[in-house]
DRENLUM-792575 format. One line per field, with one value per residue (C-alpha): residue number from 1; x, y, z. Coordinates in nm, 3 decimals. Example, Ala and Ser with C-alpha at 12.3 -4.5 7.8 and 13.67 -1.06 7.14 Angstrom:
BEGIN
k	c(1 2)
u	c(1.230 1.367)
v	c(-0.450 -0.106)
w	c(0.780 0.714)
% end
This chain:
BEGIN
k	c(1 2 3 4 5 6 7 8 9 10 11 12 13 14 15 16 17 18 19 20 21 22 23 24 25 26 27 28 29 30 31 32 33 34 35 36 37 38 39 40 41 42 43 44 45 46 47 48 49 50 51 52 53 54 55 56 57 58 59 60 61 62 63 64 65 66 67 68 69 70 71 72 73 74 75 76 77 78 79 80 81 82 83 84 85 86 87 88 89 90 91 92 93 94 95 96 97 98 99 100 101 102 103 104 105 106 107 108 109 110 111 112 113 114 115 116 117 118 119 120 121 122 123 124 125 126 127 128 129 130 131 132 133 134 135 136 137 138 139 140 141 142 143 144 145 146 147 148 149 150 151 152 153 154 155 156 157 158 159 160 161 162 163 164 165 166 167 168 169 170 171 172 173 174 175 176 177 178 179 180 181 182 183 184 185 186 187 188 189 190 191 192 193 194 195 196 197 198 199 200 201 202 203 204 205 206 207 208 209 210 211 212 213 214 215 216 217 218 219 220 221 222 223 224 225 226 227 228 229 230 231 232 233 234 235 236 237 238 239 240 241 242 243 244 245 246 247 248 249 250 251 252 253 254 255 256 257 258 259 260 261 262 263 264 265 266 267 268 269 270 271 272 273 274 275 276 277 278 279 280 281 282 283 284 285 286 287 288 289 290 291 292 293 294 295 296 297 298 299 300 301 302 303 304 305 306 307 308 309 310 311 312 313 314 315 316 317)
u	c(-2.631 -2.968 -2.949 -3.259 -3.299 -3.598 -3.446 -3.539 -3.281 -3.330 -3.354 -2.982 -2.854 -3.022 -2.902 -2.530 -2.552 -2.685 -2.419 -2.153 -2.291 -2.429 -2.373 -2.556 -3.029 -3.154 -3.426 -3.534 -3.839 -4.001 -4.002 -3.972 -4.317 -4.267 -3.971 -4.109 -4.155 -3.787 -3.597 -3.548 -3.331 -3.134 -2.789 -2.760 -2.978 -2.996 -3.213 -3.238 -3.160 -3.516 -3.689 -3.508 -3.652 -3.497 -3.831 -3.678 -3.331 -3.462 -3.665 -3.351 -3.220 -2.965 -2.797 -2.479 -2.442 -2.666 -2.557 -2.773 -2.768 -2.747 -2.541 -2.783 -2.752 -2.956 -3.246 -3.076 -3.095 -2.737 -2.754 -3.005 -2.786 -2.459 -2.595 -2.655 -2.294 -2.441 -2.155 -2.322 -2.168 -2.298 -2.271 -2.077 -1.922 -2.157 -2.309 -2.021 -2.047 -2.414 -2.411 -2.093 -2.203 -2.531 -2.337 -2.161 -2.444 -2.580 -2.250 -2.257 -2.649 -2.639 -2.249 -2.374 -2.739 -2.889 -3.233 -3.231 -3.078 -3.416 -3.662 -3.513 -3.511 -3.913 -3.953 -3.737 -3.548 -3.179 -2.940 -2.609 -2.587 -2.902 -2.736 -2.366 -2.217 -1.885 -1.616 -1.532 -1.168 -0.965 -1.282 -1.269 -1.454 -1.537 -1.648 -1.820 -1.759 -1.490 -1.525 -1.598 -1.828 -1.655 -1.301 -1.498 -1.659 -1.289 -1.121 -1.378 -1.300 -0.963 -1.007 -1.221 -0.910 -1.070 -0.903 -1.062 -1.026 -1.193 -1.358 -1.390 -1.357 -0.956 -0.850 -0.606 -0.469 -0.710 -0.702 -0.728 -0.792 -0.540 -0.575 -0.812 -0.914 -1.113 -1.479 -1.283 -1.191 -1.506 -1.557 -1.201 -1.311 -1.644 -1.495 -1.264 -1.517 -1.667 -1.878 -1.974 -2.118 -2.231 -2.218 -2.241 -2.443 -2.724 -2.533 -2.569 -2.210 -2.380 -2.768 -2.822 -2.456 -2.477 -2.643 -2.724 -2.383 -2.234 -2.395 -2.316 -1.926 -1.933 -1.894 -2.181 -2.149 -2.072 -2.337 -2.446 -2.507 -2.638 -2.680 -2.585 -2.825 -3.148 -3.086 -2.775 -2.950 -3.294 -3.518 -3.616 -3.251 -3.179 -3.530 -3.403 -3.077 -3.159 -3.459 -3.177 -2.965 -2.701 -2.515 -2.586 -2.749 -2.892 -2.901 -3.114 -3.184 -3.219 -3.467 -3.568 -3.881 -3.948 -4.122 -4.088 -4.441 -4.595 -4.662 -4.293 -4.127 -3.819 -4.024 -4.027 -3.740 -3.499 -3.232 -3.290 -3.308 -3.493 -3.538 -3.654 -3.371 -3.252 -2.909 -2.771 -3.047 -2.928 -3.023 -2.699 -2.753 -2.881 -2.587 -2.292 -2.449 -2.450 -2.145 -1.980 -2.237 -2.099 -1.750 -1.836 -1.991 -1.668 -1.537 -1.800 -1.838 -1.437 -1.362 -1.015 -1.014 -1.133 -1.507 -1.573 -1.740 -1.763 -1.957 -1.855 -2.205 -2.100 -2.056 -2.295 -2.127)
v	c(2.221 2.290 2.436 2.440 2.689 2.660 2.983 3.337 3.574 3.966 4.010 4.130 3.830 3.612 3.834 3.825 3.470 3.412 3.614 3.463 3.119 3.200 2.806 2.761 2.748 2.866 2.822 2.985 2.907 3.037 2.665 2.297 2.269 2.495 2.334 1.980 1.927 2.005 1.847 1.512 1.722 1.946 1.908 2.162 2.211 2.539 2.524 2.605 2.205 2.227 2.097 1.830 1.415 1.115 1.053 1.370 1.294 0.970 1.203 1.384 1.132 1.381 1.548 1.594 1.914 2.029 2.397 2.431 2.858 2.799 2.644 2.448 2.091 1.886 1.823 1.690 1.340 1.246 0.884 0.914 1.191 0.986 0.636 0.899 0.961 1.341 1.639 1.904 2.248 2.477 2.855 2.778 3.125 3.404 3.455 3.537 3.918 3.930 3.683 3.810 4.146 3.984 3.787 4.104 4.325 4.024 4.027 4.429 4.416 4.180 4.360 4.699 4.601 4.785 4.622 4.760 5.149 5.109 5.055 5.343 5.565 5.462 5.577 5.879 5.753 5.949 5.664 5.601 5.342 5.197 4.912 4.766 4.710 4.532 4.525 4.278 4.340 4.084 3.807 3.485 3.398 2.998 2.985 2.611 2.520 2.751 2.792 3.138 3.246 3.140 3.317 3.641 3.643 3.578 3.848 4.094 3.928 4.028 4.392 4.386 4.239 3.940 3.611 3.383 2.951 2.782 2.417 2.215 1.841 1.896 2.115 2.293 2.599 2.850 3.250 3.500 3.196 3.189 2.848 2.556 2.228 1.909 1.843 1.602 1.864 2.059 2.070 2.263 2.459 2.534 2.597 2.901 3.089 3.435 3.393 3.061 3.108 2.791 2.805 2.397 2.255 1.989 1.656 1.280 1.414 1.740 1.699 1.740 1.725 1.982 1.882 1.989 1.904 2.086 2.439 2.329 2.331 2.696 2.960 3.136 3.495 3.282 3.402 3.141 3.246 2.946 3.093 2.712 2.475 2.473 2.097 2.167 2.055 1.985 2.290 2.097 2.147 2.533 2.613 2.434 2.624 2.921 2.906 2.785 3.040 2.834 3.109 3.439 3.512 3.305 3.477 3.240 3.279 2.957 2.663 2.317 2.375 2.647 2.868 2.929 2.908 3.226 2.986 2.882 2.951 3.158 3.401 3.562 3.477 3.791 3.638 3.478 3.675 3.571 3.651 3.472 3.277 3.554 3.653 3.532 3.717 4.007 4.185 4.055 3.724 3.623 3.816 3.629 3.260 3.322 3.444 3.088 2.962 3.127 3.060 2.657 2.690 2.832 2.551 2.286 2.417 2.448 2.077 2.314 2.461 2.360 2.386 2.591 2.430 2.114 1.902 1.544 1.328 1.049 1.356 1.568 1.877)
w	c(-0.933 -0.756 -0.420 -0.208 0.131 0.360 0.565 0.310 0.332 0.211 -0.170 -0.099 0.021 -0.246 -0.519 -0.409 -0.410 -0.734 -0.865 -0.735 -0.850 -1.163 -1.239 -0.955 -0.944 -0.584 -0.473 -0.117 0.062 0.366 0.524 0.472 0.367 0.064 -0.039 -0.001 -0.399 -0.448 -0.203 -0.424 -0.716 -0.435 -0.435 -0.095 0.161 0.360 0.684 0.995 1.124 1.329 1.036 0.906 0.995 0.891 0.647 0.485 0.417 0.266 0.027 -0.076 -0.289 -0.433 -0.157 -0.065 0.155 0.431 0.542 0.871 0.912 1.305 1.538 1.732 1.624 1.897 1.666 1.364 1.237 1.216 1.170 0.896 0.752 0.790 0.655 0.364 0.337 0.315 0.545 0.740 0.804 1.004 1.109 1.471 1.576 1.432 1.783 1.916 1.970 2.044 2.310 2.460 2.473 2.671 2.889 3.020 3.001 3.304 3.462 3.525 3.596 3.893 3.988 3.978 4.102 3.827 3.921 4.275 4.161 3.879 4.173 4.363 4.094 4.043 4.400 4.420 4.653 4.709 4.916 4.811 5.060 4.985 4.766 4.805 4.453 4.394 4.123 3.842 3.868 4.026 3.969 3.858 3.563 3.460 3.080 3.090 2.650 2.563 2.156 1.906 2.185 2.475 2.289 2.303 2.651 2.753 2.564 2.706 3.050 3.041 2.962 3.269 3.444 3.542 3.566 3.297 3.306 3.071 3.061 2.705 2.621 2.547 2.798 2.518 2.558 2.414 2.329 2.644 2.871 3.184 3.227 3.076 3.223 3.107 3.196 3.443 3.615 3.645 4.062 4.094 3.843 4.029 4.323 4.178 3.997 4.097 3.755 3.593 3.232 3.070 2.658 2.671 2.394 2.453 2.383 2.562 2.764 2.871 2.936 3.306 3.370 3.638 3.992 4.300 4.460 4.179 4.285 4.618 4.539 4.379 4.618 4.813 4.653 4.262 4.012 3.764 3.369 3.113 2.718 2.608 2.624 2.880 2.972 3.104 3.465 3.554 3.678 4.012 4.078 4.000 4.139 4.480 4.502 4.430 4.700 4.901 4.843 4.751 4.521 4.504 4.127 3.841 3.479 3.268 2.873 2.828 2.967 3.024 2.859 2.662 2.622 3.001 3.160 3.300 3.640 3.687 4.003 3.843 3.714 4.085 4.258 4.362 4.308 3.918 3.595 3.325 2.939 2.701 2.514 2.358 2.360 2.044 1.886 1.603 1.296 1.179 1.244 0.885 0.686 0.905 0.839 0.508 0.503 0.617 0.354 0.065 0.150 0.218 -0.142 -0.314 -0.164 -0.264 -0.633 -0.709 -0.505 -0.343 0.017 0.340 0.445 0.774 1.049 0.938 1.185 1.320 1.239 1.530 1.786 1.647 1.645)
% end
């Protein structure tokens, strides 16, 4: 069995792997391009997704699994992969923690107006009434894609004694989640929320699914939080609300177009937050994919078990 990565993990990683698998030859590879020879022998493919064409899974006349070490899926080529006959897992749920703990760190910025109590500091300036701050307690938060990272952002809700709905494709009952609805009913849950965090990937149901009228719906003082997808609705749109003052805050990480450009309107408006699509971002980011990976391979090498994460190729996710 030959398994191929174009993602290099720390000598660590690779040598716990090779022990485990001793029947097992890896090869790792800083890219696609490196790997290119190889990919007609591989068996597994371990990548990053971003690389991947159909022109390439045509070349890999031999494989069977492709472990994608993200959980970003927009760019694969399913149908190639699926007229292949070739099952994708990927590592859905290991940015769970870091991108909670982001999401909150937002929330608590624009509640406590940690931006405004920096500038006075800067000036010296001694006015406790010099900002109005509010509380999280008693809030309404709307989690838009309720999964693993959705789940966490919720139970961390709830310690803050918020009230948490949900929104996913089922509308199932879910972990620390008051209540969940269906995208159907996405306007009543607009409507409710305090805080409306978007973790929504970038699929044909989702891209530019929010519009104007839909910021128009949430309430005045709502505060707006997308870590999902960047195509989740058109810039022209969240630039004209927010100059509108149609809610109160917008915490971006992620974008239309990306990287943002230095001339873009967001980067000084008051009332938006930017960084730079990185909230999922952690030193233990590596160590947790492969940690699905190795159990998906105990499962692929011994043919008993269930794989983690395996992915739907006609939904793409």
């Amino acid at each position: 069995m030959f398994v191929l990565s174009t993602v290099r993990p720390v000598d660590g990683i690779m040598d716990e792997l090779r022990g485990l698998f001793a029947e097992a030859d890896f090869r790792f590879c800083q890219n696609i391009d490196v790997a290119m020879e190889d990919l007609p022998v591989a068996d597994v493919l371990v990548t990053l997704g971003e690389d991947l064409t159909p022109e390439l899974i045509e070349r890999a006349t031999n494989l069977k699994w492709i472990m994608v070490v993200s959980a970003g899926m927009e760019k694969m080529p399913f149908a190639a992969i699926d007229e292949r006959g070739i099952f994708v897992t990927n590592a859905r749920g290991i940015h769970k923690i870091p991108m909670a703990e982001y999401t909150f760190s937002m929330i608590l910025q624009v509640a406590k107006k940690n931006k405004e109590l920096y500038e006075l500091e800067q000036q010296k300036v001694w006015d406790r009434t010099a900002v109005q701050t509010f509380e999280l307690h008693g809030k309404t938060l709307a989690i838009l894609g309720v999964g693993a990272i959705g789940g966490e952002i919720a139970r961390i809700g709830q310690a803050f004694n918020l009230n948490v709905i949900g929104v996913n494709s089922s509308g199932n009952d879910q972990p620390s989640i008051d209540k969940m609805y269906t995208m159907s009913q996405l306007e009543e849950v607009l409507q409710e929320a305090d805080f409306v965090v978007s973790i929504l990937p970038s699929t044909k149901e989702t891209t530019y699914l929010l519009t104007e009228e839909h910021f128009h719906q949430m309430k005045s003082e709502a505060i707006f939080i997308n870590i999902g997808r960047g195509d989740l609705v058109k810039d022209e749109v969240l630039v004209k609300v927010m100059k509108e003052q149609r809610i109160a805050h917008a915490v971006l990480d992620v974008f239309e177009n990306e990287p943002l450009s230095a001339e873009h309107p967001f980067w000084g408006m008051d009332n938006v937050t930017v960084t730079p699509h990185i909230s999922s971002i952690t030193k233990n980011y590596m160590p947790r994919a492969f940690d699905i990976f190795k159990e998906n391979m105990k499962v692929f090498t011994s043919g008993e078990g269930t794989y983690i994460n395996l992915i739907d190729l006609k939904r793409g996710y």
